[in-house]
C-alpha positions as CSV (number, residue, x, y, z in Angstrom):
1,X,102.7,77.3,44.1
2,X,99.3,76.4,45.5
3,X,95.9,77.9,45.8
4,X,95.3,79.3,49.0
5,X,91.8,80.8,50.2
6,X,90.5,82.5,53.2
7,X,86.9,82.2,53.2
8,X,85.1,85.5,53.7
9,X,81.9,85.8,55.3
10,X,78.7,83.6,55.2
11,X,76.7,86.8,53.9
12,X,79.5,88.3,51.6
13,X,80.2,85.5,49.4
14,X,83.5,86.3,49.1
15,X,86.3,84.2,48.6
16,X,90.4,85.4,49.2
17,X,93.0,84.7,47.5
18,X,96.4,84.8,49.5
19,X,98.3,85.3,46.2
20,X,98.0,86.8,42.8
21,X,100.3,84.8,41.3
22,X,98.5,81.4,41.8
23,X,95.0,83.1,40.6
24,X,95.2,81.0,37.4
25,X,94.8,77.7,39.3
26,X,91.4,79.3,40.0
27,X,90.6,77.4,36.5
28,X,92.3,74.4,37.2
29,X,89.9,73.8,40.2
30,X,86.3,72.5,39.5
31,X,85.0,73.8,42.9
32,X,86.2,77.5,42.5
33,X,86.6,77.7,38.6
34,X,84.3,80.3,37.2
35,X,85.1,79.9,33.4
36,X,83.8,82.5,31.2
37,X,81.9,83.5,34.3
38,X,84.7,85.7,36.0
39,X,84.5,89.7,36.4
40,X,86.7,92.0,34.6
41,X,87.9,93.3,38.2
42,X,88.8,89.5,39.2
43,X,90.6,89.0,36.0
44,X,93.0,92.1,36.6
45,X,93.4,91.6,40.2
46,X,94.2,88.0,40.0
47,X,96.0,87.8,36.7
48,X,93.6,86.0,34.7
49,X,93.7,88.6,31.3
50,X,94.6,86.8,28.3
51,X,93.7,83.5,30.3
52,X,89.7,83.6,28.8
53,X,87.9,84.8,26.3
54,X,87.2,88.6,26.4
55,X,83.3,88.6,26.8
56,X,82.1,88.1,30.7
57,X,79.2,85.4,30.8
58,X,76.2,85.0,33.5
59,X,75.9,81.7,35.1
60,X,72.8,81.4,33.2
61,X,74.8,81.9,29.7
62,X,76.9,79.2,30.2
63,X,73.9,77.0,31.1
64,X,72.4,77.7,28.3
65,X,75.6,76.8,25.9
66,X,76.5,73.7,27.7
67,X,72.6,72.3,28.0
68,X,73.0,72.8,23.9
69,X,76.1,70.7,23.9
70,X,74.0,68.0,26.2
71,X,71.3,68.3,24.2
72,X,73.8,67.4,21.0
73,X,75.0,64.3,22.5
74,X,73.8,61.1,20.8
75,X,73.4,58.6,23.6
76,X,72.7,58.4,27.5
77,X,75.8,57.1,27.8
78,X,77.7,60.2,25.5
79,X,75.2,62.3,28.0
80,X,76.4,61.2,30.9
81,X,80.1,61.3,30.7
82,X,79.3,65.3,29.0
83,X,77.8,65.9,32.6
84,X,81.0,63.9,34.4
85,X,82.8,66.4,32.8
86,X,81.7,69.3,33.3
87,X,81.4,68.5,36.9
88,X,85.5,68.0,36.7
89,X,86.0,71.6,35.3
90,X,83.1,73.5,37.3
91,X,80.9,72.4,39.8
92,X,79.5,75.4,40.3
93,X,77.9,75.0,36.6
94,X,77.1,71.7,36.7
95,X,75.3,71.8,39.8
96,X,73.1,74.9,38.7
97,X,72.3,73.0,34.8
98,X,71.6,69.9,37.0
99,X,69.3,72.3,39.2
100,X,67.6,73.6,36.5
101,X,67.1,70.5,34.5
102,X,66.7,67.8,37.1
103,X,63.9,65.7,35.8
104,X,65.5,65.0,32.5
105,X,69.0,64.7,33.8
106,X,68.6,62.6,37.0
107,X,68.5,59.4,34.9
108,X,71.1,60.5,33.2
109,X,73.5,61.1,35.7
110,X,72.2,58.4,38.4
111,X,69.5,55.4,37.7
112,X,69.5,53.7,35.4
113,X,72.2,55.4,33.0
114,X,75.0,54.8,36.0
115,X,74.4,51.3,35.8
116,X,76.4,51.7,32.5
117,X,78.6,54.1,33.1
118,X,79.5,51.6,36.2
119,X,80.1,49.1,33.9
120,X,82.3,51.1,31.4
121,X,83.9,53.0,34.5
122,X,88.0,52.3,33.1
123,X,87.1,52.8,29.4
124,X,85.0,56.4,30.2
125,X,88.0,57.4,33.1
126,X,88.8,60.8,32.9
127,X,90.0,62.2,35.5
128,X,90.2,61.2,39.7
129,X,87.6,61.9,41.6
130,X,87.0,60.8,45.6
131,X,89.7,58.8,47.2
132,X,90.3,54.8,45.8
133,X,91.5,52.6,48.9
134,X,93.2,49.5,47.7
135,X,94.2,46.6,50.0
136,X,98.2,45.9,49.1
137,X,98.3,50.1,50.8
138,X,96.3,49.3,53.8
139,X,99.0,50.3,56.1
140,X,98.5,53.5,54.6
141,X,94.8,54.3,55.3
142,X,95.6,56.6,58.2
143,X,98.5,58.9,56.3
144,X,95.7,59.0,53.4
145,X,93.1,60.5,55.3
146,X,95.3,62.5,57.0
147,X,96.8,64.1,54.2
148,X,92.9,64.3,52.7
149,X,92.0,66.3,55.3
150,X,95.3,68.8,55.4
151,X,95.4,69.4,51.4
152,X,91.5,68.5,50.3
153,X,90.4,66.3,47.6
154,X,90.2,66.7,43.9
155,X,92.0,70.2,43.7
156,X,89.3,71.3,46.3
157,X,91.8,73.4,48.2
158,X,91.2,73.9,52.0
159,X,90.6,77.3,53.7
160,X,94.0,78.6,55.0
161,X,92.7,78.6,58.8
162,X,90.2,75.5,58.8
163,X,91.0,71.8,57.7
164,X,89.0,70.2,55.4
165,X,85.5,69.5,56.6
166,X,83.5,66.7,55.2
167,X,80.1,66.0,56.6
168,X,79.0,63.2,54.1
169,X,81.0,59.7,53.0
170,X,79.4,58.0,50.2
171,X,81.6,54.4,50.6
172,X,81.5,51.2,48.5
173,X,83.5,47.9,48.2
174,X,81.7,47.4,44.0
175,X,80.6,44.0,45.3
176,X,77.2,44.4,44.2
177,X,76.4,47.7,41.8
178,X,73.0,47.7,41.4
179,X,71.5,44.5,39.8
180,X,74.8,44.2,37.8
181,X,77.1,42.3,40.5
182,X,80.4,42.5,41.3
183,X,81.8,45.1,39.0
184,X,84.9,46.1,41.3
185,X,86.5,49.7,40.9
186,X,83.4,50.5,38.8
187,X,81.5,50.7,41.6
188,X,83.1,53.6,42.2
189,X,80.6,55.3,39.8
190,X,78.0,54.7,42.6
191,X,79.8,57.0,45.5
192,X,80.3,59.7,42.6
193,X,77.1,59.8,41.8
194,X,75.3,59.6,45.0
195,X,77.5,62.5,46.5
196,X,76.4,64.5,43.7
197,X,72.7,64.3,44.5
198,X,73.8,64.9,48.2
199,X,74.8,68.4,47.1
200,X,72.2,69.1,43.8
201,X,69.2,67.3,46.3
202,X,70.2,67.9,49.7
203,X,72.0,70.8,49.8
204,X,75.4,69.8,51.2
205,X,78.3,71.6,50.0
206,X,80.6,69.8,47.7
207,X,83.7,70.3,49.0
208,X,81.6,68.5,52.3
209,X,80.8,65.2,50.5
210,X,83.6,62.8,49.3
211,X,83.4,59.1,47.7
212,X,85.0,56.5,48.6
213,X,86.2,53.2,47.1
214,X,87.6,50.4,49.3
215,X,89.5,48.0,46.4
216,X,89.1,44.9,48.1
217,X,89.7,43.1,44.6
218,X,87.4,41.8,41.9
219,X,86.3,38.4,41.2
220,X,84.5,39.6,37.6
221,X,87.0,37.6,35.4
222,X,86.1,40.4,32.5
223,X,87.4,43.1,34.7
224,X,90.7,41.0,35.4
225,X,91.3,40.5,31.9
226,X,90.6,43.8,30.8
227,X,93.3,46.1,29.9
228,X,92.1,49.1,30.5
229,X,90.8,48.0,34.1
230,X,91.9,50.5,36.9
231,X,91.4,48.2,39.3
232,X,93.5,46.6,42.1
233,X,94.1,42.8,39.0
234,X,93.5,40.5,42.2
235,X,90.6,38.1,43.4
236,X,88.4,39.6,46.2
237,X,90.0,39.7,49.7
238,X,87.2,37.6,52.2
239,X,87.3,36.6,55.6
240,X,88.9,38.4,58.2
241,X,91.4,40.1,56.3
242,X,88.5,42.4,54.1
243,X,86.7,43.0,57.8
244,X,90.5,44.0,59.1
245,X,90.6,46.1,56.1
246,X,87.3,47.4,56.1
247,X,88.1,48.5,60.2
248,X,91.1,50.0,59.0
249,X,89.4,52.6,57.2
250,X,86.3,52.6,59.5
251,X,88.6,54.0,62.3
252,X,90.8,56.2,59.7
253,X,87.1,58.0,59.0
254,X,86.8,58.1,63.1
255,X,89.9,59.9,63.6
256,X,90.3,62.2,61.6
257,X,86.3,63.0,60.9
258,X,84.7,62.5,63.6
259,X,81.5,64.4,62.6
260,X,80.9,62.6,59.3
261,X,77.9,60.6,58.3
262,X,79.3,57.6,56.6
263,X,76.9,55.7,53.8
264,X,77.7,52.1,53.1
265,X,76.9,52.0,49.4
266,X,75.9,48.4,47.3
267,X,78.2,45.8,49.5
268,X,77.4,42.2,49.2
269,X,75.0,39.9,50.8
270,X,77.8,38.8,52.4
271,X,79.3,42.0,54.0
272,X,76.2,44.3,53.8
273,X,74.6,43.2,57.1
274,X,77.3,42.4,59.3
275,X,79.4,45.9,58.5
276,X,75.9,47.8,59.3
277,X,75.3,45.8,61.7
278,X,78.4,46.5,63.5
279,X,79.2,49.5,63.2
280,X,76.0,51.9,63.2
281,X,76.2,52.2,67.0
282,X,80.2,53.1,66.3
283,X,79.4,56.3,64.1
284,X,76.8,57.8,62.2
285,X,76.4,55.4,59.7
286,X,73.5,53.7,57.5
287,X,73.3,51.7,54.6
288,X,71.0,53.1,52.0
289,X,70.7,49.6,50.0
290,X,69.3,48.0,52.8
291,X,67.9,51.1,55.0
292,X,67.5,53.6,52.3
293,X,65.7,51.4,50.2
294,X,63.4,50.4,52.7
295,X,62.6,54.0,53.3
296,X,61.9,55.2,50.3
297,X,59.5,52.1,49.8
298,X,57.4,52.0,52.8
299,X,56.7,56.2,52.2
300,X,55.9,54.7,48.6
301,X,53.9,51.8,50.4
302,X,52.2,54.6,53.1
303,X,51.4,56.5,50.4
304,X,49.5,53.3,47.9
305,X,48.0,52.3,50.9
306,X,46.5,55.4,51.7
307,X,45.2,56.0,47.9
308,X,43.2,52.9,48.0
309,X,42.0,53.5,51.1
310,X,43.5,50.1,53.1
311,X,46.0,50.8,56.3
312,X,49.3,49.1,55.8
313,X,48.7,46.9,58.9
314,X,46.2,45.3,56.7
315,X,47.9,44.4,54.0
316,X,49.7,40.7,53.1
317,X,53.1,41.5,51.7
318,X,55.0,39.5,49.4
319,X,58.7,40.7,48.7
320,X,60.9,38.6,45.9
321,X,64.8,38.8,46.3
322,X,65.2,37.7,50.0
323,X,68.9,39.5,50.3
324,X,69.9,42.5,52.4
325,X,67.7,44.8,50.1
326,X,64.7,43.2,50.3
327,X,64.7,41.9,54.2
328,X,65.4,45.6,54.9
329,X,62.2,46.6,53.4
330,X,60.3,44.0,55.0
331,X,61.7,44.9,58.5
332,X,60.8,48.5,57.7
333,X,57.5,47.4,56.9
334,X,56.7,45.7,60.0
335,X,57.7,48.3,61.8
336,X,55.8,50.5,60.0
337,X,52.9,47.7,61.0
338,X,53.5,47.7,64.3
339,X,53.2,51.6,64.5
340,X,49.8,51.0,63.3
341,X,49.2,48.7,65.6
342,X,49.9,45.2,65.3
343,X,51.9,43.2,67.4
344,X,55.6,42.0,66.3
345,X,54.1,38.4,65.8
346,X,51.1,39.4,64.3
347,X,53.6,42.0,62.2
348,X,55.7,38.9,61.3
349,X,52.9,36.7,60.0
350,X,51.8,39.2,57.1
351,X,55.1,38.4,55.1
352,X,56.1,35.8,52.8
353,X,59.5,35.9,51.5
354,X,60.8,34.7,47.9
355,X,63.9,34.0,47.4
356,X,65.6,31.2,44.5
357,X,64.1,28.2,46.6
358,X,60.8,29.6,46.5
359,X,58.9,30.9,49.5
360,X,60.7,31.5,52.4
361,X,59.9,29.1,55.8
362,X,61.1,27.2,58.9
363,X,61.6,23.6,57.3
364,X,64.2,25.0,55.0
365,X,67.9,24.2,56.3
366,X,69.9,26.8,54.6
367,X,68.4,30.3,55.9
368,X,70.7,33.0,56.6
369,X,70.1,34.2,60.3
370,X,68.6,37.6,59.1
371,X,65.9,35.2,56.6
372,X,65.0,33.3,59.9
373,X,62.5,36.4,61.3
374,X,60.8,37.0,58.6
375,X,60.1,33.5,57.2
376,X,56.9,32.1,57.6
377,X,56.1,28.8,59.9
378,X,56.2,25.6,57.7
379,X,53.0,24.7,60.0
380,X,50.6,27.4,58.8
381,X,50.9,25.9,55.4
382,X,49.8,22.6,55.6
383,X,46.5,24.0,54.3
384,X,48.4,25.4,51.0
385,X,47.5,24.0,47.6
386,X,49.9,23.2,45.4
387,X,53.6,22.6,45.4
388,X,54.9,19.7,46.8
389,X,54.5,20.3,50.9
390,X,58.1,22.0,50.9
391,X,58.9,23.9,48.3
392,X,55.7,26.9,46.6
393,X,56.4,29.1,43.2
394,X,55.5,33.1,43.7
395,X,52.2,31.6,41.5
396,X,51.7,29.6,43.9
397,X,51.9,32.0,47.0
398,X,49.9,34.5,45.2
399,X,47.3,32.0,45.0
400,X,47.2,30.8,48.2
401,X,48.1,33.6,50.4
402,X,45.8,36.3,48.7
403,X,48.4,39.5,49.2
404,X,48.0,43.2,48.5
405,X,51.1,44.1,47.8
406,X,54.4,42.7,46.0
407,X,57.7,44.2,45.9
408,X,60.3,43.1,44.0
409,X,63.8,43.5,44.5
410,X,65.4,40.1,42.9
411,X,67.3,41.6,40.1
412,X,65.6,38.7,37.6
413,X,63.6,40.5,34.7
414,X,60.5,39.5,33.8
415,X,59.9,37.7,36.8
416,X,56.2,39.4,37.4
417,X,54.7,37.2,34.4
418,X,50.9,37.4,33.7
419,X,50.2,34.4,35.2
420,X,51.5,36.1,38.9
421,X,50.0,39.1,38.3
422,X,46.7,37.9,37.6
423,X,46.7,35.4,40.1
424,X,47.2,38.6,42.3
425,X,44.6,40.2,41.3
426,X,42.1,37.3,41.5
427,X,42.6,37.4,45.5
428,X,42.8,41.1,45.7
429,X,40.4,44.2,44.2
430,X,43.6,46.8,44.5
431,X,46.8,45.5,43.9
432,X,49.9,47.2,45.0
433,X,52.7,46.2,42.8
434,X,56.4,47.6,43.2
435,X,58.8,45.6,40.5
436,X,62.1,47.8,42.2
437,X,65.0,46.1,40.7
438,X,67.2,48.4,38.6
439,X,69.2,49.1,35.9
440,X,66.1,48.9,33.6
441,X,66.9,45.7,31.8
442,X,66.3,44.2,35.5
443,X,63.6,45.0,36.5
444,X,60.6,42.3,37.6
445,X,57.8,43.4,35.6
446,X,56.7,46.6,32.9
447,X,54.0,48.5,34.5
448,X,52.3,49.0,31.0
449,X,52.2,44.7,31.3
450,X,51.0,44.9,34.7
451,X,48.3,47.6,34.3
452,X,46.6,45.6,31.4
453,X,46.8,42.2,33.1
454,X,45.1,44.0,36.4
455,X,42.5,45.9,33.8
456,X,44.0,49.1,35.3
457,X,43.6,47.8,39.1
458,X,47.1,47.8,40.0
459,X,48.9,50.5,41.6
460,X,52.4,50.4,40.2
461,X,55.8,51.9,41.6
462,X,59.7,51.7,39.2
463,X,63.1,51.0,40.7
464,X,63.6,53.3,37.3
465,X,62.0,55.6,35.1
466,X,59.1,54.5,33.1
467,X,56.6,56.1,30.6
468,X,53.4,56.8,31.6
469,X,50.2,54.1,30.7
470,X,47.7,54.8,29.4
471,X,43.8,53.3,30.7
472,X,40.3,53.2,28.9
473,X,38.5,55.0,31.5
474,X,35.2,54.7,29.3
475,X,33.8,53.4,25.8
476,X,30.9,54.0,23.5
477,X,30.5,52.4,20.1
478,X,32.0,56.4,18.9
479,X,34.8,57.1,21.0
480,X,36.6,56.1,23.9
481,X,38.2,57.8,26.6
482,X,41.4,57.7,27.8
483,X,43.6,58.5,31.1
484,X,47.4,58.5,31.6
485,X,48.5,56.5,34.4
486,X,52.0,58.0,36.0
487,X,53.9,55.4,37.6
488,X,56.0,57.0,40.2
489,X,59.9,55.6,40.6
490,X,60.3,54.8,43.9
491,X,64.2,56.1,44.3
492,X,66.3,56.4,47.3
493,X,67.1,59.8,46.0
494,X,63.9,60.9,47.6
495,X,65.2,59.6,50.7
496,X,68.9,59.3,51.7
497,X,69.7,63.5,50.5
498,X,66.8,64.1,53.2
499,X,68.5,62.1,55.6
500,X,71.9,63.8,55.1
501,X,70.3,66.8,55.1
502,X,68.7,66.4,58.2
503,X,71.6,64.5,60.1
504,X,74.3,67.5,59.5
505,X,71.2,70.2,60.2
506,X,71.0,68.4,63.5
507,X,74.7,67.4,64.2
508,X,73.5,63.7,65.1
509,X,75.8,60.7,66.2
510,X,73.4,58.2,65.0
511,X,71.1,57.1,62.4
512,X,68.0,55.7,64.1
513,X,65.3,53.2,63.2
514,X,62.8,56.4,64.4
515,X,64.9,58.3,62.4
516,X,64.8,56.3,59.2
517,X,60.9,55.7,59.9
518,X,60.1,59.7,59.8
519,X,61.4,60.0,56.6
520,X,59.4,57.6,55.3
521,X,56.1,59.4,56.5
522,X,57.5,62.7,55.6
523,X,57.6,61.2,51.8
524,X,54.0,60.0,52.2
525,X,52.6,62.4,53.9
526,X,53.4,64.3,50.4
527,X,52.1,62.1,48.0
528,X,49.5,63.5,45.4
529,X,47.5,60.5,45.2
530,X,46.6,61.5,49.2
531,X,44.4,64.7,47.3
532,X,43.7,62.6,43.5
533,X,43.5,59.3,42.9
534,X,44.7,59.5,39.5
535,X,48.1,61.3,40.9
536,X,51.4,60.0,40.7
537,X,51.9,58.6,44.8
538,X,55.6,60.3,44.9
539,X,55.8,63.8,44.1
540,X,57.6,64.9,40.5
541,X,61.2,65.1,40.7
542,X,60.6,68.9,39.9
543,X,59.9,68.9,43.5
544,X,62.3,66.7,45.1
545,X,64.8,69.2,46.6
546,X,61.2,70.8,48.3
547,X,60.5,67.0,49.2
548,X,63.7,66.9,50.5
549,X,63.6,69.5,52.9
550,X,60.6,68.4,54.4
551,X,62.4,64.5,54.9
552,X,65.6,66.9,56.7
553,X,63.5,68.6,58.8
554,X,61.3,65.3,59.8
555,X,64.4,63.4,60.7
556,X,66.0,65.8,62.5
557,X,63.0,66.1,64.6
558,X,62.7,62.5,65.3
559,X,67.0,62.9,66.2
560,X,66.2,65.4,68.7
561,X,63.6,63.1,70.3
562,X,65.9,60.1,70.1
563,X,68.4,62.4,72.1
564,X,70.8,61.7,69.2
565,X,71.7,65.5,68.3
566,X,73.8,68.4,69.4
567,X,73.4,69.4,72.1
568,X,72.8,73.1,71.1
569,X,69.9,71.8,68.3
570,X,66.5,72.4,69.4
571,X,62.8,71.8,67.3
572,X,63.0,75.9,67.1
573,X,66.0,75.7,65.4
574,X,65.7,72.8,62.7
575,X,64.2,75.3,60.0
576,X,67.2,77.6,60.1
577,X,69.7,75.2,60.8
578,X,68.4,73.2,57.5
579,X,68.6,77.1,55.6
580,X,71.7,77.4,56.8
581,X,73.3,73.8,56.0
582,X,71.9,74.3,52.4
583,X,74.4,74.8,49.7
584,X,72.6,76.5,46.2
585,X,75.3,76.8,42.9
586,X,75.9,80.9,43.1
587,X,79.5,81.8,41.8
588,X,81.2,83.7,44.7
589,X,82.9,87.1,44.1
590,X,87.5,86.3,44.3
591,X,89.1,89.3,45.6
592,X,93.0,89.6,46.3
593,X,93.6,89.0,50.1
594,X,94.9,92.0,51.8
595,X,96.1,92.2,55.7
């Protein structure tokens, strides 16, 4: 027996059931399962009496009782795998609690919590969720998807006259989760979550988003010797055979949906670049480490720059962590540069790039070829003091070359000690200072640390959630008087649902630089700082799915210019496609399907 549904109409909100019979696998299916939540006329009609409990419950009751059983839970960690849950028995639930409690859950369920969770992924396992790839069944890639698309995913059943339509792939290979490193099939944790603030951020429907895990191996030795691991036990596949396998499911995704944006999700230094690289032209693809990341900060970067009253084009940028994340940003920035007006050489010359050898420049022999752009000529620092003529500490580059701004993205805590920072701020009146490295225990530098060594200069934006700071604003022998300084978390989830968003709304068969580049402006363009000083430069997270709209509708503008979306999609129609694409948690009415 199987749960079979014809979809009723976009304005009824009615969902058929072929069969009576199979109406108790309505609560066996997160997607459809209403709980406590469904009608006494459902209940008779589809033979769920005796099933629940007699009372009938809003939506809004059973938010209420499950944010108390949150709310009861002892740890992030107890908090998060509470919300995992509840997202296995009813989506519908969890999406409205996570809806109506966003700013104190997002941590939870995403950054930094899922840093954690990632890392306990086979001790917390519950249940499946998304599709898990493993290399030894490569040959099967194709049947998988295949059968994916005919039955659905996750008990999501697929409407009896329409195969299952996903618009959104969240994909990773758990090579390099966060700042944590290889943490193989824990990764998955990362797709999970990230299709779940596609659908509580951006709108798409659940049933539309699925996350993928490509089990290429592990070569975390802890994993391998775990027990519980539920992982493919073997060392990483390299070379040509992980690119082969990686193709495999590339043209799997291709075949059988075609439509689909596809976001490569925390791969390696090693794999990031070339798979983006490769295949971005092929389908609608983008990585949101490398391009997401550098969206989200150069809105964040707009947005300083525009509080203190300094164009970006003026600014000397300084980015530590030199891998696919942070040369991302820094290509993002220049061509954020060169929109204001600078030449690509002149661009090029504001950057200087740390990485574990130190700054970043043409002498050294072992670049990578995407370093080799952005490093700076070994010639224009003969004039540099200190070091010794080949090698500079990020001291000694603050010293020397004076910047505005530093980003960091290097995974090493701590690494923004007092002596940088004030070093910083000897050479510059306003420093911009973005320490983006997450989980928490990662990050560069604590903006409470930073503020007090700038004596409240700085302007300061998290890879994660911090606590506000408080500044002396004035003193007299009686009192003093104090301001709190919000520090705004500069988070791809202001970005990449916006994309999404924007991308299905328009129907587009690429994700363009323009594209990517829009989005960041939307973002700025609604910073707070813009109209206060003393605001936060991103908006709350109270406001994100508002924020997010405006991102959609930016970027699939900038599609429709870049001659990138459908055909029928035109700038009249972005505001109700985008209405129309977006998917609020609202219980449907089940009725018994009758010819």
């Amino acid at each position: 027996m199987s749960l079979r549904l014809r979809r009723g109409s976009h304005q009824e909100s009615v969902e058929y059931i072929d069969d009576a019979s199979a109406g108790h696998l309505l609560l066996e299916n997160p997607v459809y399962n209403k709980g406590t939540a469904f009608s006494e006329s459902e209940r008779k009609e589809l033979g769920l009496r005796g099933l629940l409990p007699p009372h009938v419950d809003t939506l809004q009751t059973q938010m209420n009782r499950s944010y108390a059983s949150y709310k009861s839970k002892e740890s992030d960690i107890e908090r998060h795998i509470f919300l995992r849950q509840l997202q296995d028995t009813n989506e519908t639930l969890f999406y409205a609690l996570l809806k109506q409690h966003v700013v104190e859950m997002l941590p939870i369920l995403y950054t930094p919590t899922v840093g954690l969770a990632c890392q306990q992924f086979s001790n917390i396992y519950r249940r499946p969720r998304g599709v898990f790839i493993s290399y030894p069944n490569v040959a099967d890639i194709d049947a998988t998807f295949a059968e994916i698309k005919k039955r659905g995913w996750m008990g999501a059943p697929v409407d009896v006259d329409s195969p299952l339509d996903v618009r959104v792939i969240v994909v990773t290979d758990g090579s390099r989760i966060l700042g944590l490193g290889d943490l193989g099939a824990g990764g998955m944790g990362i797709p999970i979550g990230k299709c779940s603030l596609y659908t509580s951020i951006g709108g798409i429907h659940p049933c539309k988003t699925l996350p993928v895990y490509l089990d290429a191996g592990t070569d975390n030795e802890a994993a391998l010797a775990d027990p519980s691991y539920i992982g493919w036990r073997n060392k990483r596949v390299r070379g040509p055979e992980y690119f082969a396998f990686v193709d495999k499911f590339v043209q799997a995704v291709k075949k059988h949906f075609p439509g689909v944006l596809l976001q490569w999700e925390d791969f390696n230094i090693d794999s990031a670049g070339p798979l983006l690289h490769k295949y971005r032209d092929e389908l609608c693809s983008f990585n949101d480490d490398v391009q997401g990341t550098a969206a989200v900060a150069v809105g964040t970067l707009l947005a300083a720059c525009g509080k203190i009253g300094t164009p970006l084009k003026d600014q000397k940028v300084v980015i530590v962590g030199s891998g696919s994340a942070g040369c991302g940003i820094a290509n993002m920035i220049k061509l954020a540069m060169m929109r204001q007006g600078l030449s690509e050489e002149e661009a090029r010359g504001r950057f200087y790039m740390i990485d574990r050898p130190g700054l970043l420049h043409s002498g050294l022999d072992d670049l990578r070829d995407f370093q080799k752009p952005l490093c700076q000529d070994v010639g224009s620092l003969k004039t540099w003091s200190g070091g010794d003529g080949n090698s500079w500490t990020l001291e000694e580059v603050m010293r020397n070359a004076k910047p505005g701004v530093l980003i960091g993205v290097s995974g090493m805590p701590g690494l923004f000690t007092e002596g940088v920072v004030k070093a910083m701020a000897e050479g510059c009146e306003k420093p911009i200072i973005f320490p983006l490295s997450n989980p928490t225990h990662r990050v560069e530098g604590i903006p409470d640390d930073i503020i007090a060594w700038t004596q409240g200069a700085a302007t300061v934006a998290t890879g994660t959630a911090f606590p506000p700071t408080e500044v002396e604003v004035s003193r007299d022998k009686y009192s003093r008087t104090l301001r709190r300084v919000e520090h705004s978390q500069c988070n791809n989830s202001y970005i990449f649902p916006g994309i999404g968003l924007g991308v299905v709304a328009a129907k587009a068969s690429k994700v363009t630089d323009n594209m990517l580049m829009a989005s960041s402006e939307a973002l700025a363009s609604e910073s707070p700082a813009l109209k206060d000083a003393l605001a936060p430069l991103l908006p709350s997270l109270e406001d994100v799915v508002g924020v997010t709209k405006i991102v959609a509708k930016a970027v699939a503008a900038e599609a429709i210019k870049d001659g990138v979306a459908g055909a029928d999609v035109t700038p009249d129609s972005i505001d109700q496609r985008i209405s129309d694409t977006f998917w609020d948690p609202a219980y449907p009415e089940f009725k018994l399907y009758k010819p």
